[in-house]
N, CA, C and O atoms as a Tripos MOL2 file, in Angstrom:
@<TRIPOS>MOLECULE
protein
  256   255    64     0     0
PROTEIN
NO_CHARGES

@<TRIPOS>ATOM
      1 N          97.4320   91.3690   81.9130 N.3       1 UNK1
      2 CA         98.2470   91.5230   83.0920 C.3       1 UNK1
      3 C          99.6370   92.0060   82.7080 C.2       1 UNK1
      4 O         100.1950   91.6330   81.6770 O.2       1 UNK1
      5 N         100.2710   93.0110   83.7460 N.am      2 UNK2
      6 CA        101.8770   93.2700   83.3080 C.3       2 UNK2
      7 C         102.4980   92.4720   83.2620 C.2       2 UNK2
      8 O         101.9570   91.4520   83.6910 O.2       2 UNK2
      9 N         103.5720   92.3340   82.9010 N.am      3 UNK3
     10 CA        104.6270   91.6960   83.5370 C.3       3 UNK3
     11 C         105.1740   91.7620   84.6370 C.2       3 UNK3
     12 O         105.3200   90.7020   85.2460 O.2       3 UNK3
     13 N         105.4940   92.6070   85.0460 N.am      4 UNK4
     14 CA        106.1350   92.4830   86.9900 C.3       4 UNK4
     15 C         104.8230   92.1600   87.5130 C.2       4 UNK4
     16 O         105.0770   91.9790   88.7040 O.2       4 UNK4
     17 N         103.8820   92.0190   87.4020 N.am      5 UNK5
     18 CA        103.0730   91.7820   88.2080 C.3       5 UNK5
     19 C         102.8120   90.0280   88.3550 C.2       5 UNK5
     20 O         102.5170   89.3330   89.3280 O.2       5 UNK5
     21 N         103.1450   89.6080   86.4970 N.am      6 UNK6
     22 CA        103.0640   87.9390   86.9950 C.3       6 UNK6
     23 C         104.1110   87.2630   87.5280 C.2       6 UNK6
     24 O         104.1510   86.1220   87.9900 O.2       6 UNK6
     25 N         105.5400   88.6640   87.3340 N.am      7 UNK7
     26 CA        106.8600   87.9130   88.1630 C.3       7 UNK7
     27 C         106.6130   88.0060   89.4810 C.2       7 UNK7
     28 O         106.9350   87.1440   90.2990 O.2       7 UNK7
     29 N         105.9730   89.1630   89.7610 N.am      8 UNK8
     30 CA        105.5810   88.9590   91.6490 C.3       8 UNK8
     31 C         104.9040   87.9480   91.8630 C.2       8 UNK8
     32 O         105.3230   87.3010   92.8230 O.2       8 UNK8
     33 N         103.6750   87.3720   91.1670 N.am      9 UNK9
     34 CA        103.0270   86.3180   91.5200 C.3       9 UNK9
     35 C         103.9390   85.2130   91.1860 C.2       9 UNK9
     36 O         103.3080   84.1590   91.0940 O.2       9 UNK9
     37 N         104.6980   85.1320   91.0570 N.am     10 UNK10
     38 CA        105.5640   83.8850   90.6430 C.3      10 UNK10
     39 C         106.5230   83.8980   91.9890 C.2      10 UNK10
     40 O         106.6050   82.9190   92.7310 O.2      10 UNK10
     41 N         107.0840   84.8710   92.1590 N.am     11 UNK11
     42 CA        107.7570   85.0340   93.1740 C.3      11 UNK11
     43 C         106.9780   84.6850   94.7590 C.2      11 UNK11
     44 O         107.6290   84.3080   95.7340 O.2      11 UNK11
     45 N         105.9520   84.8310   94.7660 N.am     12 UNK12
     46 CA        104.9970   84.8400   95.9820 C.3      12 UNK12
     47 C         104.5180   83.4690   95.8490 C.2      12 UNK12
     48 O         104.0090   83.0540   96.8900 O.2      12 UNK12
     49 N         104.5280   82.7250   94.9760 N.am     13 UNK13
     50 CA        104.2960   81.0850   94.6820 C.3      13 UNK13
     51 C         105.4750   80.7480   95.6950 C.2      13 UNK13
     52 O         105.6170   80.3690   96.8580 O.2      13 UNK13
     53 N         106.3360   81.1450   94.4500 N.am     14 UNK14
     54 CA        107.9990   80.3330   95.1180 C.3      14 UNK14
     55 C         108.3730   80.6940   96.9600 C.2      14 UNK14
     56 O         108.7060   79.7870   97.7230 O.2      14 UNK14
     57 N         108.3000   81.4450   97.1900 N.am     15 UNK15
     58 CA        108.1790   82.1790   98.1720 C.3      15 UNK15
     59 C         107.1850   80.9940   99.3950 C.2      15 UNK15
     60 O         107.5720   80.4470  100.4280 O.2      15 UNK15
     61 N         106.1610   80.9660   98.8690 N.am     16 UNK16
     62 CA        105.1290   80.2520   99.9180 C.3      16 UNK16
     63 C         105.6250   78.7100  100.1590 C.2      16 UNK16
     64 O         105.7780   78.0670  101.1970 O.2      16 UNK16
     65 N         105.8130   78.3810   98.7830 N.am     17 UNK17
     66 CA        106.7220   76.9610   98.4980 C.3      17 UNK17
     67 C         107.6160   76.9070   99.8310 C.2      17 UNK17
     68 O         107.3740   76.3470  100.9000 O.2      17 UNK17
     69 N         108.8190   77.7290   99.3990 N.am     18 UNK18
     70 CA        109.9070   77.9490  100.1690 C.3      18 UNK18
     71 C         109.5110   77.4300  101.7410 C.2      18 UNK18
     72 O         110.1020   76.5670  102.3890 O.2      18 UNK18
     73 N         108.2800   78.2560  102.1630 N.am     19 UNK19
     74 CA        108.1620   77.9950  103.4630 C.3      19 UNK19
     75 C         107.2580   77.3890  104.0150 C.2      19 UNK19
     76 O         106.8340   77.5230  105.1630 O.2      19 UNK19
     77 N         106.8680   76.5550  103.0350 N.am     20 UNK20
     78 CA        105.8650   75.3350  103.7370 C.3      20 UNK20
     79 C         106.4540   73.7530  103.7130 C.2      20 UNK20
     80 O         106.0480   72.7770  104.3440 O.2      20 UNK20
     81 N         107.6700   73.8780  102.6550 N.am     21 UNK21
     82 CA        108.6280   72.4560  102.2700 C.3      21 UNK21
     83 C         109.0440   72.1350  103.6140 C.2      21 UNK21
     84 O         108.8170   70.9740  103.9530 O.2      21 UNK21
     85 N         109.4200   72.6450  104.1870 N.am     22 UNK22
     86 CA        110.4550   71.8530  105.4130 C.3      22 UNK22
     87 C         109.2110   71.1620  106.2170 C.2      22 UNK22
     88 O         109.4900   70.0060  106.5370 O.2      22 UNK22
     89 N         108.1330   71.5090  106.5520 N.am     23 UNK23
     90 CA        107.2780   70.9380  106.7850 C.3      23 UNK23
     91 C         106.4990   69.8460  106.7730 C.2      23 UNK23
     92 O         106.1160   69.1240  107.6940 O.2      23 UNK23
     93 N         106.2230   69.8010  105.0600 N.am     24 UNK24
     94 CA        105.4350   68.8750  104.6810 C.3      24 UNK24
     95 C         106.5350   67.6960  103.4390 C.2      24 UNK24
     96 O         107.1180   66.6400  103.6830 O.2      24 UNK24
     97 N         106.4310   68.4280  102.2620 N.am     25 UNK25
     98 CA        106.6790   67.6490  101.7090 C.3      25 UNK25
     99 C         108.4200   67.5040  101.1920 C.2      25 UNK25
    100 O         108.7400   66.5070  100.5460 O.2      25 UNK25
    101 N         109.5600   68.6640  101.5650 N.am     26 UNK26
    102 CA        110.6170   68.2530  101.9690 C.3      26 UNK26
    103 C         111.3260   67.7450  103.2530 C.2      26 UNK26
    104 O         112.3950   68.2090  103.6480 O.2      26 UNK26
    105 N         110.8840   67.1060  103.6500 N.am     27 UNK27
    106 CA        111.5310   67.2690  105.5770 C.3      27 UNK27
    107 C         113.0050   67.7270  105.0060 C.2      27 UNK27
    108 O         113.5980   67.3280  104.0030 O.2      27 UNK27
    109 N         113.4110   68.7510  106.0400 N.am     28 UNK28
    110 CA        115.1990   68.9490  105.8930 C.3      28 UNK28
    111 C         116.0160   67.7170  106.0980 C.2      28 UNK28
    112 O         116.8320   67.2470  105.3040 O.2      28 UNK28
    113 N         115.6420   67.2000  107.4230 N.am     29 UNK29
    114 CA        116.2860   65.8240  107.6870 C.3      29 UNK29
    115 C         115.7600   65.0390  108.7370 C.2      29 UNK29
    116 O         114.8640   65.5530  109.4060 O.2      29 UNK29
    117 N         116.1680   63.7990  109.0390 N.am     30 UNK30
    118 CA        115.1930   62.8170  109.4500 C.3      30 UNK30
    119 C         115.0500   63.2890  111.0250 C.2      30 UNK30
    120 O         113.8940   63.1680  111.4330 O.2      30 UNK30
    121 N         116.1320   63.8800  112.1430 N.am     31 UNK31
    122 CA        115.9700   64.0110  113.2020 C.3      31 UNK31
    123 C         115.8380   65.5090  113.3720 C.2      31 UNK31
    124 O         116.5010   66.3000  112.7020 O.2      31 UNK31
    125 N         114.9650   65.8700  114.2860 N.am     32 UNK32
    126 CA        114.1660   66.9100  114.1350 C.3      32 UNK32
    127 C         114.7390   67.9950  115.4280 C.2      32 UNK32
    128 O         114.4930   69.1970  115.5270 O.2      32 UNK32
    129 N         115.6890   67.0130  116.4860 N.am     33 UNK33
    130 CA        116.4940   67.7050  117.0160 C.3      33 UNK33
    131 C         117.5590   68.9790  116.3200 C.2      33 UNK33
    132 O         117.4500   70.2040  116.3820 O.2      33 UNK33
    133 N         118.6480   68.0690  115.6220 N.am     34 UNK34
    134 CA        119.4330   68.3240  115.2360 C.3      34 UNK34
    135 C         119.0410   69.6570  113.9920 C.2      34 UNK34
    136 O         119.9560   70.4800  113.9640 O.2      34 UNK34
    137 N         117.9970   69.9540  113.1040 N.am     35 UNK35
    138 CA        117.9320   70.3090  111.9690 C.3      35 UNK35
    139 C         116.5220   71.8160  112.6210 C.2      35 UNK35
    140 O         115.8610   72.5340  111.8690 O.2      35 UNK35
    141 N         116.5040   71.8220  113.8730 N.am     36 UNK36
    142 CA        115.0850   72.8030  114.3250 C.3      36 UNK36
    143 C         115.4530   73.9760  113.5490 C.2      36 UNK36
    144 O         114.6120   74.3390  112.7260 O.2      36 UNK36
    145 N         116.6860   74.7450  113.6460 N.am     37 UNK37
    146 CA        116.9000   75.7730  113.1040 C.3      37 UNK37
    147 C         116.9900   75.8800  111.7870 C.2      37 UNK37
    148 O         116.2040   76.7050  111.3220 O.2      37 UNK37
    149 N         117.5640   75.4220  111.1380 N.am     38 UNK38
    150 CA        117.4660   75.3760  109.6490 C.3      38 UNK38
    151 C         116.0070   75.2860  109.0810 C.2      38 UNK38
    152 O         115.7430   75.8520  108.0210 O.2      38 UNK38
    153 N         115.1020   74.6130  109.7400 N.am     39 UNK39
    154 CA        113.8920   74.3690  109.0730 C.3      39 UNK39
    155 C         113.0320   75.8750  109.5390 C.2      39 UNK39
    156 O         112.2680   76.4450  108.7610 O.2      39 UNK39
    157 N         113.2710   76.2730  110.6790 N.am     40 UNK40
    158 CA        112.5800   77.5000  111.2290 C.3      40 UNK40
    159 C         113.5190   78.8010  110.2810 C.2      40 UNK40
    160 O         112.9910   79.9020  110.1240 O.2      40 UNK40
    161 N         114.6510   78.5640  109.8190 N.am     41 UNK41
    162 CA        115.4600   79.4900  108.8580 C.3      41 UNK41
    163 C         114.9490   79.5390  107.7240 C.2      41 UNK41
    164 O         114.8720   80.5980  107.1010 O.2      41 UNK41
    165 N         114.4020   78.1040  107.1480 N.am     42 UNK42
    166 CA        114.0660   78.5870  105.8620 C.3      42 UNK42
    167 C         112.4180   78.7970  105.4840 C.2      42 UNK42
    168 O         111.9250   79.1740  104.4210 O.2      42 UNK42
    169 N         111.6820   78.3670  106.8980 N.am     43 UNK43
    170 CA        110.3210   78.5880  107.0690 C.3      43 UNK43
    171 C         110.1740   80.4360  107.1180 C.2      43 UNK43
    172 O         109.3250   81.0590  106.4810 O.2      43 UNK43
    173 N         111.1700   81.0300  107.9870 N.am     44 UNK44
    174 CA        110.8440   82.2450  107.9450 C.3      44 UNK44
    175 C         111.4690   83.0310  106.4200 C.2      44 UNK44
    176 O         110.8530   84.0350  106.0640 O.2      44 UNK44
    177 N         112.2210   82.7430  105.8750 N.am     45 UNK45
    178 CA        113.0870   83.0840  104.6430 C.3      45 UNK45
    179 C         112.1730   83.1210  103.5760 C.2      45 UNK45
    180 O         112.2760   84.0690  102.7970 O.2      45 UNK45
    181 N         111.2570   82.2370  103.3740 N.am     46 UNK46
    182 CA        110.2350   81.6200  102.8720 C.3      46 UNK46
    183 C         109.0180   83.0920  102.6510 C.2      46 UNK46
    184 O         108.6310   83.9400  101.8470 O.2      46 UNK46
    185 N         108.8990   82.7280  103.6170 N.am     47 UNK47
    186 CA        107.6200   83.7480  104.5000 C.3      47 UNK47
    187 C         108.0930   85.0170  104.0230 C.2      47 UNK47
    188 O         107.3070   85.5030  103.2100 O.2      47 UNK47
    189 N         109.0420   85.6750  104.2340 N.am     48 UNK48
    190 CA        109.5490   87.0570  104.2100 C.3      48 UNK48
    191 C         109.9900   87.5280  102.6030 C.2      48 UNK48
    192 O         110.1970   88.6830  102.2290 O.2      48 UNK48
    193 N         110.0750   86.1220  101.6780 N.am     49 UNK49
    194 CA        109.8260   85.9620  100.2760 C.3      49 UNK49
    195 C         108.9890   86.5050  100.0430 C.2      49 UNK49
    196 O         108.9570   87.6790   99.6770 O.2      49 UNK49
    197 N         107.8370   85.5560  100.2470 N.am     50 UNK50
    198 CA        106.2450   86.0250   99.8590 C.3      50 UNK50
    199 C         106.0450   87.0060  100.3550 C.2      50 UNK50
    200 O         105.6020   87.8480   99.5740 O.2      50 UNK50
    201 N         106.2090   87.4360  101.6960 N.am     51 UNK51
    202 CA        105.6370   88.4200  101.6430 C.3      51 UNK51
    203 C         106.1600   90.0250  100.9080 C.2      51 UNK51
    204 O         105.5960   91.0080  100.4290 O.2      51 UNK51
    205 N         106.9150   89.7820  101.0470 N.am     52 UNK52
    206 CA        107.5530   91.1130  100.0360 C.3      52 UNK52
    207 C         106.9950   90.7330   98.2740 C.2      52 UNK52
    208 O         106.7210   91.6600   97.5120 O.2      52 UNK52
    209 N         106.9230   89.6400   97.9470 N.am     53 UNK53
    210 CA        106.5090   89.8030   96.7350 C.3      53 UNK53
    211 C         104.7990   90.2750   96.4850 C.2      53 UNK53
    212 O         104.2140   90.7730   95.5230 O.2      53 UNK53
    213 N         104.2730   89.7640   98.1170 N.am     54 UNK54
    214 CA        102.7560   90.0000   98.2510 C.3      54 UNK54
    215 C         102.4340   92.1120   97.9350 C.2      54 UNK54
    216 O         101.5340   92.7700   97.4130 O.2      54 UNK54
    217 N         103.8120   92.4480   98.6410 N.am     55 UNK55
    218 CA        103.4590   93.7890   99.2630 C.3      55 UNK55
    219 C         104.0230   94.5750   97.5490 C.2      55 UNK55
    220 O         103.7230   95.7510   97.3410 O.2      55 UNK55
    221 N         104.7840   93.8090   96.5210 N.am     56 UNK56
    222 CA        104.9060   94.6400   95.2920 C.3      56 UNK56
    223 C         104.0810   94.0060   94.4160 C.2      56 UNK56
    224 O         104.3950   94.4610   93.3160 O.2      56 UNK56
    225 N         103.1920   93.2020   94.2740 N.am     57 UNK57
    226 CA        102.5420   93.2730   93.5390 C.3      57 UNK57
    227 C         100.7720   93.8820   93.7720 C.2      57 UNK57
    228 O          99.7880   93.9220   93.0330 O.2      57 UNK57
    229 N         101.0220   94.2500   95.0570 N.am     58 UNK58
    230 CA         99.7430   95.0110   95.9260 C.3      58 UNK58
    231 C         100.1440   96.5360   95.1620 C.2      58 UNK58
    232 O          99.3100   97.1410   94.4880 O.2      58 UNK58
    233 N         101.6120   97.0670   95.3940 N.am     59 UNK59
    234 CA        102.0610   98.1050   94.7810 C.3      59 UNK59
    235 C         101.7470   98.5100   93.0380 C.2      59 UNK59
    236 O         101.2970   99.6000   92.6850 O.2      59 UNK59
    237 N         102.0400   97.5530   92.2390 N.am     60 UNK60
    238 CA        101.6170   97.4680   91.0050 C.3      60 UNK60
    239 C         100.3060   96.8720   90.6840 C.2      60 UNK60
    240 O         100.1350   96.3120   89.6010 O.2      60 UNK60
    241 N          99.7180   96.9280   91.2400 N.am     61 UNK61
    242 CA         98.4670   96.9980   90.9790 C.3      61 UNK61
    243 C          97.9710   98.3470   91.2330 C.2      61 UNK61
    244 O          96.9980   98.8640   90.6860 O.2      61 UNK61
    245 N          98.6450   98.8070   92.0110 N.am     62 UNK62
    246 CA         97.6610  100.1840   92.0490 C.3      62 UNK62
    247 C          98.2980  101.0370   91.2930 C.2      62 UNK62
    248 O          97.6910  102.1000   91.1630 O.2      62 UNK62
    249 N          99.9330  100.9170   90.3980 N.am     63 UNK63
    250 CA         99.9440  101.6060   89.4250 C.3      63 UNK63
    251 C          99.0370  101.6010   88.2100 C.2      63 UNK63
    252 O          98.7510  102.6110   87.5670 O.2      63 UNK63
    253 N          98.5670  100.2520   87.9280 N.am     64 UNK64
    254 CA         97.8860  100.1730   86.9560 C.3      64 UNK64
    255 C          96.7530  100.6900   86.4620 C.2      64 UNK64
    256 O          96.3460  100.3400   85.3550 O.2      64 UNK64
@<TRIPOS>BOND
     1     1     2 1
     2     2     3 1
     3     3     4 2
     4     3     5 am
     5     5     6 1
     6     6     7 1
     7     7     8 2
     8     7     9 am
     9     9    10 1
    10    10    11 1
    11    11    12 2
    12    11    13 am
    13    13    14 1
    14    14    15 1
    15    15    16 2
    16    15    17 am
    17    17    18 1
    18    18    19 1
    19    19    20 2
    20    19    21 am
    21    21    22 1
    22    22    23 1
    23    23    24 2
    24    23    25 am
    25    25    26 1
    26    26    27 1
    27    27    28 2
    28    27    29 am
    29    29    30 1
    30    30    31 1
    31    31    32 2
    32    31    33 am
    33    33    34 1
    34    34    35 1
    35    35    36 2
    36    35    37 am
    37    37    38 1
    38    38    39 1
    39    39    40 2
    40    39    41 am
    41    41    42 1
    42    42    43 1
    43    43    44 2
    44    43    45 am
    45    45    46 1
    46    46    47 1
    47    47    48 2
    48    47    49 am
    49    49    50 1
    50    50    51 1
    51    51    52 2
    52    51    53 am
    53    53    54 1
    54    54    55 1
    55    55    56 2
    56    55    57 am
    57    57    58 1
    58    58    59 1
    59    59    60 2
    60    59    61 am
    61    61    62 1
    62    62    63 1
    63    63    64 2
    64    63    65 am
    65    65    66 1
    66    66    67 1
    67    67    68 2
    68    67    69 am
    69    69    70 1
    70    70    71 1
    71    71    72 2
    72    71    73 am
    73    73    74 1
    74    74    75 1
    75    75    76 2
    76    75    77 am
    77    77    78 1
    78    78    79 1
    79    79    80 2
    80    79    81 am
    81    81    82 1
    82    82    83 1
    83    83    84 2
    84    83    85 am
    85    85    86 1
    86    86    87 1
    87    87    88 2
    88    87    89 am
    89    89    90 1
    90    90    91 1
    91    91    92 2
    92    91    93 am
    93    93    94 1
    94    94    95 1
    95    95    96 2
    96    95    97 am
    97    97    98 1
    98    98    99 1
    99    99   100 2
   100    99   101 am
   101   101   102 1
   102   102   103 1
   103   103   104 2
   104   103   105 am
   105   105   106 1
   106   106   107 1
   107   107   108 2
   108   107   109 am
   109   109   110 1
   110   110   111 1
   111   111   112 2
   112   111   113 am
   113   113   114 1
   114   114   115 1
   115   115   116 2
   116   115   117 am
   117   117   118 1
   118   118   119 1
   119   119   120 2
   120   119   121 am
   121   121   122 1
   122   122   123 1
   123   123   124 2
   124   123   125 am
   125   125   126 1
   126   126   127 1
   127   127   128 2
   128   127   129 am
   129   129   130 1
   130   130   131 1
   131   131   132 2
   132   131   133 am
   133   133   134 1
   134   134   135 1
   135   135   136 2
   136   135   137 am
   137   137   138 1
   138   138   139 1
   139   139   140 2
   140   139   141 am
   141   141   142 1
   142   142   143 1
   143   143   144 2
   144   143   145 am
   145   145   146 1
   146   146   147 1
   147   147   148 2
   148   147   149 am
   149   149   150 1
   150   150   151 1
   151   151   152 2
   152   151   153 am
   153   153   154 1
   154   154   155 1
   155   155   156 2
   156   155   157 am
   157   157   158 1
   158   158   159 1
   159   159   160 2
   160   159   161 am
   161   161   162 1
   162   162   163 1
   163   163   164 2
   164   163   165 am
   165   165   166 1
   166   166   167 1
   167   167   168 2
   168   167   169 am
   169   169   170 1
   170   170   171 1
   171   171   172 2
   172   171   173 am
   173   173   174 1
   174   174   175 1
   175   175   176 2
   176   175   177 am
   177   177   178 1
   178   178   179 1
   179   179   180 2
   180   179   181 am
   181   181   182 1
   182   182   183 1
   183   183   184 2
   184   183   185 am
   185   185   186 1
   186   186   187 1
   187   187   188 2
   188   187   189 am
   189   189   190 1
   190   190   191 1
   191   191   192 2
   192   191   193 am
   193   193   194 1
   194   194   195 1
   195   195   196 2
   196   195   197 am
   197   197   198 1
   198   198   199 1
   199   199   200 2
   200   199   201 am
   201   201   202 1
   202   202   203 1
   203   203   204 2
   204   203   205 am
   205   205   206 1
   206   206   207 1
   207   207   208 2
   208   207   209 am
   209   209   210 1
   210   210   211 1
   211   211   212 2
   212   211   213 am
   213   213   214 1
   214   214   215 1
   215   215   216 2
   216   215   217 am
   217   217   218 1
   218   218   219 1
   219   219   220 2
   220   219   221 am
   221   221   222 1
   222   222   223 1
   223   223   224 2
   224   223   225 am
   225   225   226 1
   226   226   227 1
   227   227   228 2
   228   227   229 am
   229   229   230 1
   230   230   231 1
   231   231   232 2
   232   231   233 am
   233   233   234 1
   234   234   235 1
   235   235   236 2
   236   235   237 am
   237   237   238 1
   238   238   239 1
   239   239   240 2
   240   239   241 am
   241   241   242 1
   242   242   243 1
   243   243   244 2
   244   243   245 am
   245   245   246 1
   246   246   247 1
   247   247   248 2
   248   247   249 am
   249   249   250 1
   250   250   251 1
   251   251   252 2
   252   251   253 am
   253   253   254 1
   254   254   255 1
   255   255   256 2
@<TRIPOS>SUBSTRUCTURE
     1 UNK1         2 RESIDUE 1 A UNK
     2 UNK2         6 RESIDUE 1 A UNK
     3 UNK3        10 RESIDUE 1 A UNK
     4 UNK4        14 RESIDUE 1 A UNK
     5 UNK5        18 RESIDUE 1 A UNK
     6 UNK6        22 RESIDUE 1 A UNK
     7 UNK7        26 RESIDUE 1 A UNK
     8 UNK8        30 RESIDUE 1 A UNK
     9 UNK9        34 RESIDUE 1 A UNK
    10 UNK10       38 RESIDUE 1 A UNK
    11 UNK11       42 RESIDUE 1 A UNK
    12 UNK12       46 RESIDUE 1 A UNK
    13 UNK13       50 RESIDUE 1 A UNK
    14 UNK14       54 RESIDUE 1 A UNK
    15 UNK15       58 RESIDUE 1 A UNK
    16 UNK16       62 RESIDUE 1 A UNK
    17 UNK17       66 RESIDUE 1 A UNK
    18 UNK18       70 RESIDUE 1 A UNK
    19 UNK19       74 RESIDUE 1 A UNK
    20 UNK20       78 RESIDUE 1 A UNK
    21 UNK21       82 RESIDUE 1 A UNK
    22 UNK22       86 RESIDUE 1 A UNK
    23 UNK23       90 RESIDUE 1 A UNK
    24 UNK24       94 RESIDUE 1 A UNK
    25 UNK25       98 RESIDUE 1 A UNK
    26 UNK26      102 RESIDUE 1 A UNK
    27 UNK27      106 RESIDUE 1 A UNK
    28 UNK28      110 RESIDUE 1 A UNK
    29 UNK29      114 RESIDUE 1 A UNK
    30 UNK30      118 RESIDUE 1 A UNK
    31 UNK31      122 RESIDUE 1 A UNK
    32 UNK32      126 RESIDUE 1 A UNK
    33 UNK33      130 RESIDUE 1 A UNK
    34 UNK34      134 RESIDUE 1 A UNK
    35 UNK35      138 RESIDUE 1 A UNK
    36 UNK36      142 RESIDUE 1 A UNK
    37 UNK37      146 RESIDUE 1 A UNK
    38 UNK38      150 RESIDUE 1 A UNK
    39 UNK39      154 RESIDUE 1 A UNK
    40 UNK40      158 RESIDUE 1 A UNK
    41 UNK41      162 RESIDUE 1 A UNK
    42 UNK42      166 RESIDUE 1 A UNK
    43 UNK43      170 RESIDUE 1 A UNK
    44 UNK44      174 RESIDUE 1 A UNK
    45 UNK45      178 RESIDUE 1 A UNK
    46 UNK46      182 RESIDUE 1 A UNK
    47 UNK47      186 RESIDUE 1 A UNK
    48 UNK48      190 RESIDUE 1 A UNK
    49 UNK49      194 RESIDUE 1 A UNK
    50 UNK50      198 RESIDUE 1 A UNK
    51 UNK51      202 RESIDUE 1 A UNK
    52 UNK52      206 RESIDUE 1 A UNK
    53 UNK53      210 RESIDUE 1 A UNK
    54 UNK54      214 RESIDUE 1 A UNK
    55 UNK55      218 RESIDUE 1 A UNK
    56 UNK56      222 RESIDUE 1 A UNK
    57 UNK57      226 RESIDUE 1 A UNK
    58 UNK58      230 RESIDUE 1 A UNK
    59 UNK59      234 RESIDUE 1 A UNK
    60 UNK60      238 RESIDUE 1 A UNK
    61 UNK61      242 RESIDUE 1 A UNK
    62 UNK62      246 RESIDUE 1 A UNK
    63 UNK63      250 RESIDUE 1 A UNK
    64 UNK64      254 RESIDUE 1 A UNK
């Protein structure tokens, strides 16, 4: 395997991480009023991680 290709998959880990924590296993904070946006900020931040790391290592693969 290349290298940029296992940093994209690393990145697309971290990335998925990013946006499943506020969820499950980081809550942002205990009241769910107060904190909606931040958790929907870093749920989509998350998301838009992975997926860009999804869409360059789709790219380098087909250099290969």
């Amino acid at each position: 395997m290349k290298f940029d290709i296992m940093v994209n998959l690393v990145i697309l880990v971290i990335g998925a991480l990013v946006a499943l924590a506020p969820w499950t296993f980081a809550p942002v904070c205990v009241s769910p009023m107060r904190c909606w946006t931040t958790r929907e900020v870093e749920t989509i931040l998350g998301a838009l991680v992975a997926g860009l790391a999804l869409v360059a290592t789709y790219k380098a693969l087909g250099r290969a």
